[in-house]
C-alpha positions in Angstrom: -0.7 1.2 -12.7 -0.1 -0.4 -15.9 1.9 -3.7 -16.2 5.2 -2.1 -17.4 5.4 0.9 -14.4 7.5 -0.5 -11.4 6.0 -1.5 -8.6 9.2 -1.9 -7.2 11.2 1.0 -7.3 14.2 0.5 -5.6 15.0 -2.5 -7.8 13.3 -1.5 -11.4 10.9 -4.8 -10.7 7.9 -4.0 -12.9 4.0 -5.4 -12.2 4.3 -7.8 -14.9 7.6 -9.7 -14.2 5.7 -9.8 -10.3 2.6 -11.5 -11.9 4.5 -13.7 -13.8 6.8 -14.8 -11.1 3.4 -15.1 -9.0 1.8 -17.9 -12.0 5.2 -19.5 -12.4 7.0 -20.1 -8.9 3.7 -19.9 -7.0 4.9 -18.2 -3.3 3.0 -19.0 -0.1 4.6 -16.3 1.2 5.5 -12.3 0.4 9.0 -12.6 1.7 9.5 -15.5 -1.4 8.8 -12.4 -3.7 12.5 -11.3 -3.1 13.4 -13.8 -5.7 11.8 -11.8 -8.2 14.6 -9.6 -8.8 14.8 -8.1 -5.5 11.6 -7.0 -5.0 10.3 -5.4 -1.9 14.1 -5.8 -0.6 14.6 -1.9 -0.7 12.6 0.6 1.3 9.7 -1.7 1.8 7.0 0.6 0.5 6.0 -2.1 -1.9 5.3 -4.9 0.0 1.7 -4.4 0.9 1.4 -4.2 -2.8 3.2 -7.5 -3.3 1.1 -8.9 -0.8 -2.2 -7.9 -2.5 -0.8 -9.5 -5.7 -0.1 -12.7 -4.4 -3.4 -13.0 -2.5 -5.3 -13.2 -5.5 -6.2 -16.2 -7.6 -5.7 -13.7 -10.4 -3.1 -10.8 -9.9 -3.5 -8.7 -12.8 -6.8 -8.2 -11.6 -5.8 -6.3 -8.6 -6.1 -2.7 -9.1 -3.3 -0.4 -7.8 -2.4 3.3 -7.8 -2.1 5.0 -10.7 2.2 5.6 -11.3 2.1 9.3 -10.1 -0.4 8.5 -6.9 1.8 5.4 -6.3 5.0 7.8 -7.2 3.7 10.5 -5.0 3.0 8.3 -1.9 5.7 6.3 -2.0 8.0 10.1 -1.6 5.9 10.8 1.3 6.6 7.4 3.0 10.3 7.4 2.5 10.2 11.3 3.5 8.4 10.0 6.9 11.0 6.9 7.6 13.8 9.4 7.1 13.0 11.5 9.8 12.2 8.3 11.8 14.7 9.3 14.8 16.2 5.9 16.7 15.9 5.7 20.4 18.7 5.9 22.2 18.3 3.9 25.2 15.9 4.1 28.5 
């Protein structure tokens, strides 16, 4: 994944504004990364990505999916949560 694919889908939140929120605001945690735009707000299939980013001393060095892998993966996750069924009592 290049800088300017989303990482963030939901929201249009692209690597780069990520990393640069990362060096400027400096989160100690992944839920501060909402701030960036909404990101990892939506279906949550980004997060663990979020959370690689932030772990690193330097997050562009993190290697993610390329787009259509990450594209293609993140179809299949929402896919499964949609047929997530609640449970309905004991």
């Amino acid at each position: 994944m290049n800088d300017d694919e989303e990482l963030c889908v939901c929201f249009h939140v692209n690597r780069r504004k990520v990393i640069q929120y990362i060096r400027v605001e400096k989160p100690t945690r992944v839920s501060q990364l909402s701030e960036c735009f909404g990101a990892g707000t939506g279906c949550g299939w980004c997060r663990p990505f979020l959370k690689q980013l932030m772990e690193k001393e330097h997050p562009e060095s993190v290697q993610l999916p390329d787009s259509e892998t990450y594209q293609n993966q993140r179809r299949d996750y929402r896919d499964k949560v949609r047929n997530i069924k609640p449970r309905l009592g004991p």
